[in-house]
N, C-alpha and C positions, 0 to 999 in steps of 0.2 A: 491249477487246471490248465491245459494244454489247449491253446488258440486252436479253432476250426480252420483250416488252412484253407485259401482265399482260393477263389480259378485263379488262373491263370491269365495274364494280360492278352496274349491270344484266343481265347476262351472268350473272354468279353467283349470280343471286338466285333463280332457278328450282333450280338444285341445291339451296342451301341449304337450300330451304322442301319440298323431296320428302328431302333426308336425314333432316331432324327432324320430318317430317311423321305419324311414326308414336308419336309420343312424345305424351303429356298435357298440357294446359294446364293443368292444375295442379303439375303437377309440371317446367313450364318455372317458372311464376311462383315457386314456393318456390326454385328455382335461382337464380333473378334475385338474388331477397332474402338469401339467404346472399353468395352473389358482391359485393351491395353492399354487405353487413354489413361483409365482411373488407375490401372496398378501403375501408369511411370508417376502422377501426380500424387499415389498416396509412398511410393518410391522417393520421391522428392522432399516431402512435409518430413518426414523421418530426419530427425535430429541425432546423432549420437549422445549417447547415456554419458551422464558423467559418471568416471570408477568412486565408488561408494568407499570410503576408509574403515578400514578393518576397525571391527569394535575391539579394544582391551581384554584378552585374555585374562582366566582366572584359574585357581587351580581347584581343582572339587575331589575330595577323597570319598572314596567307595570301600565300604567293606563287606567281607565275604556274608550272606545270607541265602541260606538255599531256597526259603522262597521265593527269591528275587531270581531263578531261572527256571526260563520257559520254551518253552519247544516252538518258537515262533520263528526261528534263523532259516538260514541257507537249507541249512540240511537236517531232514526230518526225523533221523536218528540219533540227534542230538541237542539240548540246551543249552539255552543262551542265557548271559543277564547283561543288563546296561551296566557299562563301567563308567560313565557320566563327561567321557572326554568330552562327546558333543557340544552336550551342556558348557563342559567347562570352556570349550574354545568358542562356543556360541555358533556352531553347527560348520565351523571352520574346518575342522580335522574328522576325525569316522577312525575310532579304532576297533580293528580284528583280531580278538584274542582267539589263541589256540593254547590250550594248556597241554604242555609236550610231557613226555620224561626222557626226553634228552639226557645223557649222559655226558657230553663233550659237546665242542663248538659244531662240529661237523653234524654231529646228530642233529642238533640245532637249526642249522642251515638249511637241512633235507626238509625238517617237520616244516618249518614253514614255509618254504618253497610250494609244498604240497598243499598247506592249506590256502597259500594265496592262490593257485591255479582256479579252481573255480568261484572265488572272490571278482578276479581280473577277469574272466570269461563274463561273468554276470553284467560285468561295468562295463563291455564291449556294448552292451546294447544303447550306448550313449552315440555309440559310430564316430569315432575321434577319425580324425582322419589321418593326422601325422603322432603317432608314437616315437618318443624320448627311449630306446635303451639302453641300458647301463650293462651292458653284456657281463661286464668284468666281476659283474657280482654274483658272489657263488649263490646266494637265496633266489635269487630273478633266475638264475639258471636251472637252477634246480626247477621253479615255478613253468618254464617254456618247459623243459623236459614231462612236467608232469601233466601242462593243456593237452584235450584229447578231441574240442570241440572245435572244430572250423567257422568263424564266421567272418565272411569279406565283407568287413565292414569301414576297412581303412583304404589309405592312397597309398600312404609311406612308414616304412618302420624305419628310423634312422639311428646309429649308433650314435651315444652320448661320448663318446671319449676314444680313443684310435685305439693301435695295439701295445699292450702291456704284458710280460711276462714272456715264457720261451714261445717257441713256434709250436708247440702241441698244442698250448691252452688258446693262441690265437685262433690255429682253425677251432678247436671246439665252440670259440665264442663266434668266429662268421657261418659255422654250422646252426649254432642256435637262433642269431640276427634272420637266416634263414629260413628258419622254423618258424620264428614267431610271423613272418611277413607272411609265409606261405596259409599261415591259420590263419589270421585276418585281412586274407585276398590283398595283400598290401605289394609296394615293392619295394625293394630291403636299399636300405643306401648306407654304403660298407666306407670309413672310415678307416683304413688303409696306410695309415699314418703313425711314428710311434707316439704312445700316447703322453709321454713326458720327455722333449727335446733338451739338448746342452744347453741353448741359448736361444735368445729372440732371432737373430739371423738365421739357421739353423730352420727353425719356424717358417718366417719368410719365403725363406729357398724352397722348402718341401712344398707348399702351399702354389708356388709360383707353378711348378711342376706337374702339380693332379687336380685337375679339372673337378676330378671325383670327390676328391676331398672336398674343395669349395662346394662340390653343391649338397654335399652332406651337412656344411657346415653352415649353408643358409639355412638350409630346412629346419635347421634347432632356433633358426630366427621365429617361429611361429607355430609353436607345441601344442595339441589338445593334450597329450596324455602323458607324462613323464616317468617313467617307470627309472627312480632314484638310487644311486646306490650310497650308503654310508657307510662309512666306517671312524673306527678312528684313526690319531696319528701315527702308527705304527704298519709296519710292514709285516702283511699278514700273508700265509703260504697261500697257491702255490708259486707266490712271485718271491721276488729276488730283490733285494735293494739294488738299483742304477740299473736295471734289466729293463728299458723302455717305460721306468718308473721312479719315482723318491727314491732318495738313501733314506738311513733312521737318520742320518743328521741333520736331512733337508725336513725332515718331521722334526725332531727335536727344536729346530730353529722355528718352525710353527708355534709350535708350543710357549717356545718363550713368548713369540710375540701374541700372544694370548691365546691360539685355537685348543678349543677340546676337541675337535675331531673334524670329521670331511664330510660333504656332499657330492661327488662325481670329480671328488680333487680339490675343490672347492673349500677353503677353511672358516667356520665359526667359531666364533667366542660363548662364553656360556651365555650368553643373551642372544644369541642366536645372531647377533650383528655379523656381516660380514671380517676378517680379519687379511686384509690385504699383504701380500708379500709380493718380494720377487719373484717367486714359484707361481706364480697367475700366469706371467708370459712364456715360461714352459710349456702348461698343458693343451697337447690338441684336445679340445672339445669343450661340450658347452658351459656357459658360463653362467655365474649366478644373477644376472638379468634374465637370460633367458629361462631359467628355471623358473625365476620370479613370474614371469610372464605366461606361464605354461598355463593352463585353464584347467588342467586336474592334476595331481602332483598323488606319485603312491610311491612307498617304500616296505620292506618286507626287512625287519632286521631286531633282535632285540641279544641277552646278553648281557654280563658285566660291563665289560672292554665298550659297550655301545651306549651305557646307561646316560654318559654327560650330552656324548653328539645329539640322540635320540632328546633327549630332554630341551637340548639348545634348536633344534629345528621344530618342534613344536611351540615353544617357546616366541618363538622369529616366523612361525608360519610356514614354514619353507616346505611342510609336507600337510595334504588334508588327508588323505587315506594312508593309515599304517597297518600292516600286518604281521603281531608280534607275540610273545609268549606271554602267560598269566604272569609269570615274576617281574620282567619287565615294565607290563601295563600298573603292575600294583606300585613298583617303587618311581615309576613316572606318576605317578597320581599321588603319592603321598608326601613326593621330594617338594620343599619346598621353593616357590618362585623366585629366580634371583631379582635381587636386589635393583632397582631403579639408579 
């Protein structure tokens, strides 16, 4: 049911000023200064919380029963059922199935691009104020392309990772970075940089040079919203191995050293641990502290080629909101948990 829309702050300002208009000025101002007394002294008493440690993940299998969907979701011409991730992750993760019939990867891409748009428009009403984007990923792109609802409810949208691939796909992704800032009254902070350098000097240098970049690159110091990109180890179209990105060899050598796949470049192992390599002081963009540190973390990806990363970031925590296909969510729900 759709809120009665409030006056307006000008609207109200006439009552206010004839309610209290019989009252003293003196005796507002003493009001004042009590009223501020108590908020800086209960400002004061205010202790910071200590972070609570993530409870043990478990894995919980679900299977298909048609009574178990109800028309109680998003959207009222269709049925939902609980797939028990919650449960399983103890209200850590929130998975959004869409059952597609995708034909190929790209078809794949589009369907959930499209269904996460008004997933992520709903989650706007949390009012993040700095958004994580992962421009480079074709499902988040597809997702801006397909939001249709404005709400300014942020400060900053800031690119998680510089430029990757030829010069077409870059403007499209600072066309989108664009997009999304201008739908959430935000303003867009363009990471301008290639997103996988020769060398840590290299790094250095650029960084010394664009102001821009630095401060693109504080803002991922302090995340409400991280819109994640995954993948796996391999070099997927429409990029190029060494094109302002990985060779398959600098993947391949991932691999050995344990990673099944990426997070914003970022490599896990199937336990979702981090797997450090050389390739870490390569990438401009954010790193997996600051992911860590993000207060809502969402990803939109599912697929074969995706099935271990997806599994190893749930696993590790590294994402609470996914939005992904029924095939996916069933073989992440039934794979069983790695090993200790």
């Amino acid at each position: 049911m759709a809120k009665k829309k409030v006056a307006s702050r000008a609207a109200a300002q006439p009552a206010v000023k004839k309610k209290w208009s019989g009252h003293k000025t003196a005796a507002k101002s003493s009001a004042r200064k009590t009223i501020k007394s108590k908020a800086r002294g209960v400002s004061a008493a205010k202790a910071k919380p200590a972070k609570k440690a993530r409870p043990k993940q478990r894995i919980a299998i679900s299977h298909h029963r048609e009574e178990d969907f109800k028309a109680d979701g998003l959207r009222t011409y269709a049925q939902y059922r609980d797939l028990g991730i919650a449960d399983a992750t103890h209200g850590l993760a929130q998975a959004h199935v869409t059952d597609t019939v995708a034909v190929d990867d790209a078809e794949l891409t589009l369907d959930l691009g499209h269904a996460a748009a008004p997933l992520f428009t709903a989650a706007l009403g949390d009012r993040p104020r700095t958004i994580g984007f992962t421009s480079w990923s074709r499902t988040l792109r597809h997702m801006v392309e397909a939001m249709r609802v404005a709400q300014p409810v942020s400060r900053y949208v800031v690119e998680t990772l510089g430029d990757i691939g030829p010069p077409t796909l870059q403007q499209d992704v600072a066309h989108l970075t664009q997009r999304l800032a201008t739908l959430t009254g935000a303003q867009p902070a363009f990471l301008r940089l290639p997103g996988v350098v020769a060398s840590p000097a290299i790094y250095a240098a650029l960084l010394r040079q664009d102001p821009h970049a630095r401060e693109a690159l504080r803002l991922l110091e302090d995340l409400d919203l991280a819109l994640l990109g995954i993948g796996a180890c391999a070099v997927v179209g429409p990029l190029e191995p060494g094109d302002n990105y990985f060779t398959q060899e600098q993947f391949d050598e991932a691999t050995r050293l344990g990673a099944v796949g990426q997070i914003c470049s970022r490599f896990l192992d199937a336990d979702g641990a981090p797997v450090p390599t050389p390739l870490d002081e390569l990438v401009v963009g954010v790193t997996l502290d600051q992911i860590r540190r993000a207060r809502t973390r969402w990803a939109a990806a599912g697929g074969k080629d995706k099935y271990p990363i997806l599994q190893a970031a749930l696993v590790g925590g590294w994402i609470d909101h996914l939005v992904t296909d029924a095939a996916t969510a069933e073989h992440l729900l039934e794979a069983r948990p790695p090993r200790p």
